[in-house]
C-alpha positions in Angstrom: 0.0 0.0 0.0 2.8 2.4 1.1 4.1 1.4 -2.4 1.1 2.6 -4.2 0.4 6.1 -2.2 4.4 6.5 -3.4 3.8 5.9 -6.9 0.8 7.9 -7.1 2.8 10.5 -5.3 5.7 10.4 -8.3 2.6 11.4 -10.8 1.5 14.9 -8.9 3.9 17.6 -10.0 2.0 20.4 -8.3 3.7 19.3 -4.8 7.1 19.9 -4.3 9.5 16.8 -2.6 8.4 16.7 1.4 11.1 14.8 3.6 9.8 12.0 6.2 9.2 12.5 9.7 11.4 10.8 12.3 10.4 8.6 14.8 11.5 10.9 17.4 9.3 13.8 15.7 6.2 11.4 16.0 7.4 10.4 19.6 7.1 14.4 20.6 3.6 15.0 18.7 2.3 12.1 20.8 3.5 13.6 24.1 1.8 16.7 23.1 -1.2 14.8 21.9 -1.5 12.6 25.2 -2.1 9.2 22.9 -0.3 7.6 20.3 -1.0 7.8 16.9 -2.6 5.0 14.7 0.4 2.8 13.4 -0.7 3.1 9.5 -0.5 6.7 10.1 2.9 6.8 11.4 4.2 4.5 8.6 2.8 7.2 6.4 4.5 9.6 7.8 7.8 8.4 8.6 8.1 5.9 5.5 6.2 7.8 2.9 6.3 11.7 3.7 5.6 14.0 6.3 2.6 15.4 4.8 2.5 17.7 1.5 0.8 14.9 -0.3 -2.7 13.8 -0.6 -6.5 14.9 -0.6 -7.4 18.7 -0.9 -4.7 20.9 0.0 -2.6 18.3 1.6 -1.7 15.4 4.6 -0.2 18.1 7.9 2.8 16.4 8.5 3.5 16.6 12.4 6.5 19.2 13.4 9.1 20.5 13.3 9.6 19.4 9.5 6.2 18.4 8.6 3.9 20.3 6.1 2.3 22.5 7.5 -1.4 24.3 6.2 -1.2 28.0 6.1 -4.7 28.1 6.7 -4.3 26.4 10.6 -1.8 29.1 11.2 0.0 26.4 14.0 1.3 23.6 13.5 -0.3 20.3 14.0 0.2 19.7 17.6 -0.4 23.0 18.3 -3.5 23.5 16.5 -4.8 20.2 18.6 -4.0 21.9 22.1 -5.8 25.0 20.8 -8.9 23.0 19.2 -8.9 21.4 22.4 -9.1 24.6 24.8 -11.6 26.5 22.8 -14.2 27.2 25.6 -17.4 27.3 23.5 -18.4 23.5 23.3 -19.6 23.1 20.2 -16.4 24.4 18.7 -14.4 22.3 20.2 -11.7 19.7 19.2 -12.8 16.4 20.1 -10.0 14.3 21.9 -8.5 12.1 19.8 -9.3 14.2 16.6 -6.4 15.4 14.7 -6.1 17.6 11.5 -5.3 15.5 8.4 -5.9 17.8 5.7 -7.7 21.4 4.6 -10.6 21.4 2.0 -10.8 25.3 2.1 -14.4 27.2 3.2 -12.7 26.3 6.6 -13.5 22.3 6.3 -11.4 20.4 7.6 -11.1 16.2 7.4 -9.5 14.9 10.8 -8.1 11.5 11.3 -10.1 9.9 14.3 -7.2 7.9 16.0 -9.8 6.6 18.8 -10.9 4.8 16.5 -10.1 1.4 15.3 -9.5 1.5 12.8 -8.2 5.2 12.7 -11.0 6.6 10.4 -11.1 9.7 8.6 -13.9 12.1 9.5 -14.9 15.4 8.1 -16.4 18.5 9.8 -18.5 21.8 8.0 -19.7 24.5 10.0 -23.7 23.3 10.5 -26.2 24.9 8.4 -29.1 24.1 9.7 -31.8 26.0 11.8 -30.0 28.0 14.8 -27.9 25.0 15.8 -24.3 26.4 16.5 -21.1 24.3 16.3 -19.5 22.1 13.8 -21.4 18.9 12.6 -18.9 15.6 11.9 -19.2 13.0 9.6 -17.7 9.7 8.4 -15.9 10.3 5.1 -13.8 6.6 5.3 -14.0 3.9 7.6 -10.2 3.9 7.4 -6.9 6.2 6.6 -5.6 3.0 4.3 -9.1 3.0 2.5 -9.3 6.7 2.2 -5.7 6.9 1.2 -6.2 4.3 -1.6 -9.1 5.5 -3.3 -7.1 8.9 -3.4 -4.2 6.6 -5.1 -6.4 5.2 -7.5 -7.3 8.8 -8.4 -10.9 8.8 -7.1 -11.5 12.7 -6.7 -12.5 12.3 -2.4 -12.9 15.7 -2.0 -15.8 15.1 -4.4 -16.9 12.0 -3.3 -17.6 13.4 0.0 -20.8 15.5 -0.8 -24.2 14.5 -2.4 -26.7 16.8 -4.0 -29.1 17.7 -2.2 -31.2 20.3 -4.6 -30.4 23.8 -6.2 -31.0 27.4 -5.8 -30.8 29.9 -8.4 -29.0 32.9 -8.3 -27.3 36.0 -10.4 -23.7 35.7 -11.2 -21.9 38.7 -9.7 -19.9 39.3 -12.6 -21.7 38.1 -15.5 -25.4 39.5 -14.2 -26.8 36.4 -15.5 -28.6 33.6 -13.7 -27.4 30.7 -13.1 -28.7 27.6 -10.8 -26.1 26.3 -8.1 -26.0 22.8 -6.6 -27.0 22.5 -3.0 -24.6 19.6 -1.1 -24.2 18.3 2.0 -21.6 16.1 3.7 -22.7 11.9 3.1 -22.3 9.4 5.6 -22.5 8.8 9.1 -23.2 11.7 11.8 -20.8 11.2 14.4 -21.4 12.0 17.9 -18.4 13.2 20.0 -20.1 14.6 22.5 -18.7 12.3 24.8 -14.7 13.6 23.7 -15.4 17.4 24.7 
């Protein structure tokens, strides 16, 4: 499998060369994180790359070397101690929950490494009546399978969504209407309210 993500790695030009993590770096993101990170995930990392690669705008490698997404302005273990201190509830990072890569419109896909297998879940700000807070869903029942259909070149950003109806609207800059898909995150609702 590592073989795979590697060659399908080779074929993207758009990402410069991202070094591997060492098993010391992963030792100190753990400290930080207070559990130890899923073993396929750490052969990623250290065997693979250290992030740079993958869905949407990239794996976050863990620090000091990792890649890093401008938009989480930390790096990964720092981003996780601040999701996890946010005082308003809902807002919160659930334990266990760590960044895995950016989608932009400030979504986020998180790998779940409570889980068994670590699974990759996916949050949007909720859009629904007055509830506040962010609303998480199962995108992959596993990092390996998520990883693989993004090696097969399965568009997963894409695969994550499912129409849900249209509105029309004026294009700002043409003047002309057009009709916009509607989408919404598919799959399971997950419930951390238990990992506040």
């Amino acid at each position: 499998m590592l073989e795979f993500i590697r060659t399908r790695i080779a074929t993207d030009t758009s990402r410069g060369p991202q070094r591997i993590a060492r098993l010391s770096d992963i030792a100190d993101a753990e400290r930080v994180f207070r559990f130890e990170l899923p073993p396929f995930y750490v052969r990623v990392l250290t065997e693979v790359a250290n992030g740079g690669f993958g869905p949407g705008c990239g794996i976050i490698g863990v620090p000091p070397e990792g890649f890093q997404d401008s938009d989480l302005d930390a790096s990964l273990t720092e981003a996780y101690v601040r999701g996890r201190a946010t005082e308003e509830v809902g807002y919160r990072q659930p334990r266990g929950l760590i960044h895995l890569c950016n989608w932009g419109c400030a979504i986020f896909s998180y790998l779940d490494c409570e889980a068994r297998p670590a699974r990759v879940v996916t949050h949007a700000p909720r859009a629904h009546g007055l509830a506040e807070g962010l609303e998480y869903t199962e995108s992959s029942p596993s990092l390996a399978t998520w990883l693989e259909a993004w090696a097969l070149g399965v568009n997963v950003g894409a695969e994550m969504y499912e129409i849900v109806g249209h509105r029309e609207g004026i294009n700002p800059f043409t003047k002309m209407p057009i009709r916009l898909p509607k989408a919404r995150l598919k799959g399971a609702r997950i419930d951390f309210s238990s990992r506040m």
